[in-house]
C-alpha positions in Angstrom: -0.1 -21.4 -10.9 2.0 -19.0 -8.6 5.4 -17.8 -10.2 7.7 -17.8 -6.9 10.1 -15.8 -7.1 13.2 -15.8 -4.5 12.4 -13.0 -1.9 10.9 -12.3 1.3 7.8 -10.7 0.1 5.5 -8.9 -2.4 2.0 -9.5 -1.9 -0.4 -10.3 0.7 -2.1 -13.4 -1.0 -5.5 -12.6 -0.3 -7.4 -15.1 -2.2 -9.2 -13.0 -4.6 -9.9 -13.3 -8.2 -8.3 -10.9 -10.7 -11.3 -10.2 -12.8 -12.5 -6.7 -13.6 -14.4 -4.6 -11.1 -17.5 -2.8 -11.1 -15.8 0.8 -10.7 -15.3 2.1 -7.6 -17.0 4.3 -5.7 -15.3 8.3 -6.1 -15.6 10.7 -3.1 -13.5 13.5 -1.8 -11.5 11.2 0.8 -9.6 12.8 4.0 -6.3 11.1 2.9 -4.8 11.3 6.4 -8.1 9.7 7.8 -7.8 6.9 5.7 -3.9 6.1 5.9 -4.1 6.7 9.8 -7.2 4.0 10.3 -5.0 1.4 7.8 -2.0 2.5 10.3 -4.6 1.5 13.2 -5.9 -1.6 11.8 -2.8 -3.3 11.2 -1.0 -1.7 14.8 -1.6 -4.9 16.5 0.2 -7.4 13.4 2.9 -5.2 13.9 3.4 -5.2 17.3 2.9 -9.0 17.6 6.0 -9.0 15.1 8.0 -7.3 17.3 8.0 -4.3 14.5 7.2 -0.4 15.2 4.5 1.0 12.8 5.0 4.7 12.7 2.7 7.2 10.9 4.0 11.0 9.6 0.9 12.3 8.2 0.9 15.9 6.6 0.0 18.5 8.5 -2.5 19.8 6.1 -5.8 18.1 5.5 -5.4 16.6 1.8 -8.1 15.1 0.0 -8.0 13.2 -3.0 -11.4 11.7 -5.0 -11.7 8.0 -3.9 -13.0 4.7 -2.2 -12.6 4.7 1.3 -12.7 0.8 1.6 -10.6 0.0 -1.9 -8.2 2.9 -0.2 -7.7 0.9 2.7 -7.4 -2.5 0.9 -4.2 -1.0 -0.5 -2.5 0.7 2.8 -3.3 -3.0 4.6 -1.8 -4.7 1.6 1.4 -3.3 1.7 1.8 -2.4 5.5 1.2 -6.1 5.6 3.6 -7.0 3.4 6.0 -4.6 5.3 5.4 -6.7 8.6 5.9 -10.0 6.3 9.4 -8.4 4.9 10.6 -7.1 8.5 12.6 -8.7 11.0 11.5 -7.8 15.0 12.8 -4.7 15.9 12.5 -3.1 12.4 10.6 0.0 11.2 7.6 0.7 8.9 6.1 3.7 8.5 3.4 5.0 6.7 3.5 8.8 5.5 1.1 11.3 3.6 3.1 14.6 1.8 0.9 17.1 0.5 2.1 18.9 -3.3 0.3 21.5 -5.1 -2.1 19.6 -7.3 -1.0 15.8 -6.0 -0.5 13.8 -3.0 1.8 10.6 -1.8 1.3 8.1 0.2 4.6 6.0 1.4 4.9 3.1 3.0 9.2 2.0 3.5 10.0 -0.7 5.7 13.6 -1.6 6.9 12.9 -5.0 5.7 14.8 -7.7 3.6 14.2 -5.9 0.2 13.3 -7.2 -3.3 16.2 -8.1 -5.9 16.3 -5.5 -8.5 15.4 -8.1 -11.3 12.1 -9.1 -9.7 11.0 -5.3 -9.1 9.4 -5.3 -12.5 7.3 -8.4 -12.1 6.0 -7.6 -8.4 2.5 -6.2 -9.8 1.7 -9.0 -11.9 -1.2 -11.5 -11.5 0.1 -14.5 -9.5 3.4 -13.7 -8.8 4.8 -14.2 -5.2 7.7 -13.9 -3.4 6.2 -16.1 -0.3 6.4 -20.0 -0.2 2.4 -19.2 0.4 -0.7 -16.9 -1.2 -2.1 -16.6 -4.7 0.4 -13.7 -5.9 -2.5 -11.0 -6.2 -2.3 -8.8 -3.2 -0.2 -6.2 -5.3 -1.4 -6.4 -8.7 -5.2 -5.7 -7.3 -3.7 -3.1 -5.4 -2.1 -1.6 -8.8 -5.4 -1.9 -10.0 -7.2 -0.1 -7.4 -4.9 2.6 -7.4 -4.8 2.8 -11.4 -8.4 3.1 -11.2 -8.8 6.4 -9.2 -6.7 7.8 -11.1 -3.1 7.3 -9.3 0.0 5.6 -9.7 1.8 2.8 -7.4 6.1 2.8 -7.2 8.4 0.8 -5.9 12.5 1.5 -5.1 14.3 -1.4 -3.2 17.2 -2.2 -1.3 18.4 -5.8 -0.5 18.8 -5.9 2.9 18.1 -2.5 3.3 14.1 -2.0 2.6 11.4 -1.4 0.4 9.3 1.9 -0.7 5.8 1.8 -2.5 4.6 5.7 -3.1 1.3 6.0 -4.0 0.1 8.8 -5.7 -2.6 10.5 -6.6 -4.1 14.1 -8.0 -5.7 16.5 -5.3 -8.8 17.7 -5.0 -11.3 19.8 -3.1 -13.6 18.6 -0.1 -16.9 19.6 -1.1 -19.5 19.6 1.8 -21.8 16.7 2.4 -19.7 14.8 -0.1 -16.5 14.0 2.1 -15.7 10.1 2.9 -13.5 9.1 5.4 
C-alpha cells in the first residue's frame, strides 16, 4: 500500500513492479541526444499545462556508457513530475553540463516543492506524494541511474521548486558503438 505523503509530487506512478532487472544494456550514449528527445517527447504535456519546457544542453558533445531507453525513462519521469508540480505559466528546464571526467543532467522546475522532511523518503518503493499512482516512478528511476553507474539528487524549495541532478562518469564515443 502507497505511503502518501503531503506534497504536490514525487513520482510518476507508472504501474511497474519493483523487482530486479535484467541489466541494462551499456553503450556510449550522445547525452544531449538523449535529454533533447525526452525534452521533445514530453513538449506537448507541457504545453497543454500551460508550462514552458526549456532545454540548455552543453555545447560540447558528452557521452556517457548507457541505455538509451532506461535513459529516457528517467528524463520523462521527472520532467513529468515537473509538469505534475507546476502551476501554468511556470518553468522547467532540463540542462546537460559537461566536467572533466563526469556529466549532469538537471531537471528544476519552479513548482510547489517537497517539504524538507519528505526529501529523504522520495526514492523509496511506494511512496507518493499524489492522491494517485503506485509510488515507483522515482525509486526505479534511482535504480536505473544506480545501475549505470550514476547518482540521482534532489534540493527543494517549498513554494519555490525542485532540482534532481543526475550524474554520471564520462566516457569516449567509440565508432560503430554510439547509441542515441
Amino acid at each position: 500500500m502507497p505511503t502518501h505523503l503531503k506534497s504536490c509530487a514525487s513520482d510518476s506512478g507508472e504501474a511497474a513492479d519493483s523487482a530486479e532487472r535484467p541489466p541494462l544494456e551499456r553503450f556510449p550514449v550522445d547525452l544531449n541526444r538523449t535529454v533533447a528527445d525526452a525534452a521533445e517527447a514530453m513538449e506537448q504535456h507541457a504545453e497543454t499545462a500551460g508550462l514552458t519546457l526549456r532545454t540548455e544542453l552543453s555545447p560540447e558533445t558528452v557521452y556517457i556508457e548507457g541505455d538509451v531507453f532506461a535513459l529516457g525513462r528517467v528524463y520523462r519521469n521527472l520532467i513529468l513530475n515537473a509538469i505534475q508540480a507546476t502551476a501554468p505559466g511556470g518553468l522547467i528546464v532540463i540542462a546537460s553540463e559537461a566536467f572533466a571526467e563526469r556529466v549532469q543532467v538537471r531537471v528544476y522546475d519552479t513548482g510547489c516543492g517537497i517539504p524538507p522532511e519528505r526529501l529523504g523518503q522520495i526514492f523509496e518503493d511506494f511512496v507518493t506524494t499524489k492522491r494517485r499512482g503506485l509510488g515507483l516512478g522515482l525509486a526505479i528511476s534511482k535504480k536505473i541511474v544506480e545501475q549505470l553507474g550514476g547518482t540521482i539528487s534532489v534540493a527543494s524549495e517549498v513554494g519555490k521548486g525542485t532540482t534532481f541532478v543526475l550524474e554520471f562518469p564520462r566516457t569516449t564515443a567509440r565508432p560503430m558503438l554510439v547509441a542515441g
